[in-house]
N, C-alpha and C positions, 0 to 999 in steps of 0.2 A: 301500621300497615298490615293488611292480612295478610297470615303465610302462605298462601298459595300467589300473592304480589310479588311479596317480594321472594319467593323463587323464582320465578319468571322475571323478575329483576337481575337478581345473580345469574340464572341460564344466559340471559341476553349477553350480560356483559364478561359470563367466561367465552360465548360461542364469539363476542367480537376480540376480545383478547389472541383465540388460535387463529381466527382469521387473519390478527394484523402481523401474526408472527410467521405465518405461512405465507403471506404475501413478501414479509422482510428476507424468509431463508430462499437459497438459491434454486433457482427452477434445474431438475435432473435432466442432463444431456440427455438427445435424442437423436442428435448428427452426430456425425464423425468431423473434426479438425481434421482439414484435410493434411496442411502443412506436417501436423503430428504423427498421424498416422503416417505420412512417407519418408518422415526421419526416422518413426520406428524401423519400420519395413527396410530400407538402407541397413538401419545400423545391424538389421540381422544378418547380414551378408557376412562372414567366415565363424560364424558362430553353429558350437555342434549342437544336432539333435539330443536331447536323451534316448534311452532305450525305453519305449511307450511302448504297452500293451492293448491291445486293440482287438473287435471281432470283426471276421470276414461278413461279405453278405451270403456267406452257406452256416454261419454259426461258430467258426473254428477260430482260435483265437492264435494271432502271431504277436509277432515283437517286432519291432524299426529294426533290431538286429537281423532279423531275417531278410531287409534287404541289404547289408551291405556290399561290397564288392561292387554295385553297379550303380550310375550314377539313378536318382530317385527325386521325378516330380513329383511336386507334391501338390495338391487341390483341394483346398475347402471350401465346402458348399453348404446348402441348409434345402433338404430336397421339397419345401416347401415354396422357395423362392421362386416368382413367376416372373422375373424382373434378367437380371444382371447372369444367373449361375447357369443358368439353361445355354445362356448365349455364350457362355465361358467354356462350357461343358465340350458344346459342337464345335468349339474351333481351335479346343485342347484335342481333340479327336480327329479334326485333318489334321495336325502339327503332326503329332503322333505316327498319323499314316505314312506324313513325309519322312520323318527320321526314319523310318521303317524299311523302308525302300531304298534308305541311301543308305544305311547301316546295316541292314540288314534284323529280322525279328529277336529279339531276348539280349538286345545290347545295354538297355537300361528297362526300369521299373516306373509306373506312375501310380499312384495313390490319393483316389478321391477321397477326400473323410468327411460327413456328416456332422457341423458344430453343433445341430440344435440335438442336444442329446435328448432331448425328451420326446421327441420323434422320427429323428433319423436312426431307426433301426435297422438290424441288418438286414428284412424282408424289405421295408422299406427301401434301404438302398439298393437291392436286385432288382427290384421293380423301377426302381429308375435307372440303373443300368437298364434293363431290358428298353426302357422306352426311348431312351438316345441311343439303342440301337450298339451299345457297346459290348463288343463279348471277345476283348486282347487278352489272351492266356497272363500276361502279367501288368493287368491292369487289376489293382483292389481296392475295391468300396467298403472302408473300414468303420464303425462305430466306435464309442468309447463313451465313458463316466464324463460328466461336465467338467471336473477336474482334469485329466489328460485332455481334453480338448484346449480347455485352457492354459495348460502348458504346451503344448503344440502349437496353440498360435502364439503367445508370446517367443517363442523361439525362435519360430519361422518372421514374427513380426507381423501376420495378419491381425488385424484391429476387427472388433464388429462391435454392435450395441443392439440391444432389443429398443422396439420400437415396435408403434401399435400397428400391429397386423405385420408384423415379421422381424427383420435387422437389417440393418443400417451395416456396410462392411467395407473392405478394399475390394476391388477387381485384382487379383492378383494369387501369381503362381510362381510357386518355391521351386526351384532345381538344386537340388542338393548334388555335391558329388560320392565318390568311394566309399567317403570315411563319414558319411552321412553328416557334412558341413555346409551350411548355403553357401552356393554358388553364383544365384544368378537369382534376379526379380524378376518376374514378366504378369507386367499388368496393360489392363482394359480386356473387352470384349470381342475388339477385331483386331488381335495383335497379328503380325504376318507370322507362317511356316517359318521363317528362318530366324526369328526370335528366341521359340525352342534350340534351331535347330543346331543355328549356330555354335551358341554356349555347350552343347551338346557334345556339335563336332570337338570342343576344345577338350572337354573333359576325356572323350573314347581314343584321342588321338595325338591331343598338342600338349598333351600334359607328363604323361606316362607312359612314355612310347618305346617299348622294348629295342633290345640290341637287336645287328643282325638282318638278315636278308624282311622279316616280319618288322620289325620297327622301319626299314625303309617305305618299304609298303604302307605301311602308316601314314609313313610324313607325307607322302606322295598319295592317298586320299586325302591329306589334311587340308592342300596347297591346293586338288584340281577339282577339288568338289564343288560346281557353283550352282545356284538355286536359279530358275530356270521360274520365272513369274507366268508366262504363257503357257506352261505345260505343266504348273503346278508342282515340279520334285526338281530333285538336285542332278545334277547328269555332270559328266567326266569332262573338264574342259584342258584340252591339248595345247594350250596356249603359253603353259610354263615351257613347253617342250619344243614349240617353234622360236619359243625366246633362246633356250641354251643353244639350238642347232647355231641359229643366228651367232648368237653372243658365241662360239665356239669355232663357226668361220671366219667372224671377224678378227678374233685371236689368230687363226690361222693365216690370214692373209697378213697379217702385223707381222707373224713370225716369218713367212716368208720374205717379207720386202726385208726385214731386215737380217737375215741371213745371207737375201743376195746382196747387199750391201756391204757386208763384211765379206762376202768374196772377193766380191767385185776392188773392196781395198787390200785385201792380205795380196789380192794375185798384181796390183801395181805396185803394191809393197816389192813383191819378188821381182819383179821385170828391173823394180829402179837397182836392187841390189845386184842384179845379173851384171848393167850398164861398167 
């Protein structure tokens, strides 16, 4: 056989050799297991953050320590995404607006982070700040190394995968509390204001709620605060308060019927003893 046959002999039968072995090995995920991803997600619930280092979108670099003390959403996104995070983005920003109004401004912290490190940089992320129109004094758009990205979502339990023309990810946002522990999961695109708001209210108020004339005050925003779907925010509702009045006359009229009833027998008591 010539040699230029039979190489072209051997080429054919190594190129069908990798072929049959590429067809035998497993094809690399593309999706996300949904089931998977939301046992992870769960099971991140009381587990603490590390202390990650991170850059702002002005260049300045902090630590997850620098937010502690207040409770701290958390947000990943990939500012590429023309799909899911856009939609996540504006309605983590009415949530926001709502706790803001009912809590008052600098009661907790929110924290977008960019996973795709190889383009979500920190100009990058100001310019999507800018274009959703976001500018909360303590709201930050952080970058990071692929490494802390990736330990940040493992922590928090965010899943994503590459896929061609972007990632594959959860719908979902971390509410960490104090000690920078997850708290609370909130996923999809169109979760309601009181999603946040709620888990919120629990952590600034139902959890750690000081002694004293300020801890009452507390309990009593924690109880009368209700969200208000027609008018978009939480407003003061007086209805604990028409319940004690209530519940407090009705004590009252119990104590009275039976007070006059112990008179009414001590005083035939005396009369029989008078006889």
């Amino acid at each position: 056989m010539p040699f230029w046959d039979s190489f072209r002999h051997a080429a054919g039968w190594l190129a069908a050799l990798v072929l049959t072995f590429a067809a035998m090995a497993p094809a690399a995920a593309t999706t996300l297991d949904e089931a998977a991803a939301l046992a992870e997600s769960q099971g991140a619930i009381g587990r603490e953050l590390g202390d990650h280092g991170f850059v702002d979108s002005q260049g300045k670099p902090v630590r997850l320590r620098d937010f502690r003390g207040r409770p701290v959403v958390v947000n990943l996104i990939y500012t590429a995404c023309g799909d899911s995070c856009p939609l996540v983005i504006e309605r983590l920003a009415q949530a926001v607006e709502v706790a803001d109004k009912a809590f008052g401004e600098g009661r907790f912290v929110v924290i977008t982070a960019g996973f795709d490190a190889r383009i979500d940089t920190p100009r990058q992320l100001r310019a999507y700040a800018s274009t959703h129109g976001i500018d909360r004094g303590d709201w930050a758009f952080l970058s990071a190394p692929a490494a802390t990205i990736d330990r940040i979502a493992a922590e928090t339990g965010f899943s994503f995968i590459a896929r061609a023309g972007g990632f594959d990810h959860v719908t979902q946002i971390s509410l960490l509390d104090q000690e920078g522990r997850v708290y609370r999961q909130i996923y999809g695109t169109d979760f309601p204001p009181q999603a946040l708001v709620e888990p919120l209210k629990q952590l600034l108020f139902g959890q750690r709620v000081d002694g004293g004339f300020t801890g009452l005050l507390n309990r009593v925003r924690l109880l009368c605060t209700i969200y208000d779907p027609t008018a978009g925010r939480y407003r003061f509702s007086y209805a604990i308060f028409i319940e004690i009045v209530i519940g407090a006359l009705s004590l009252g009229a119990v104590a009275l019927f039976v007070t006059r009833l112990w008179l009414q027998t001590r005083r035939a008591r005396l009369q029989e003893s008078r006889r």
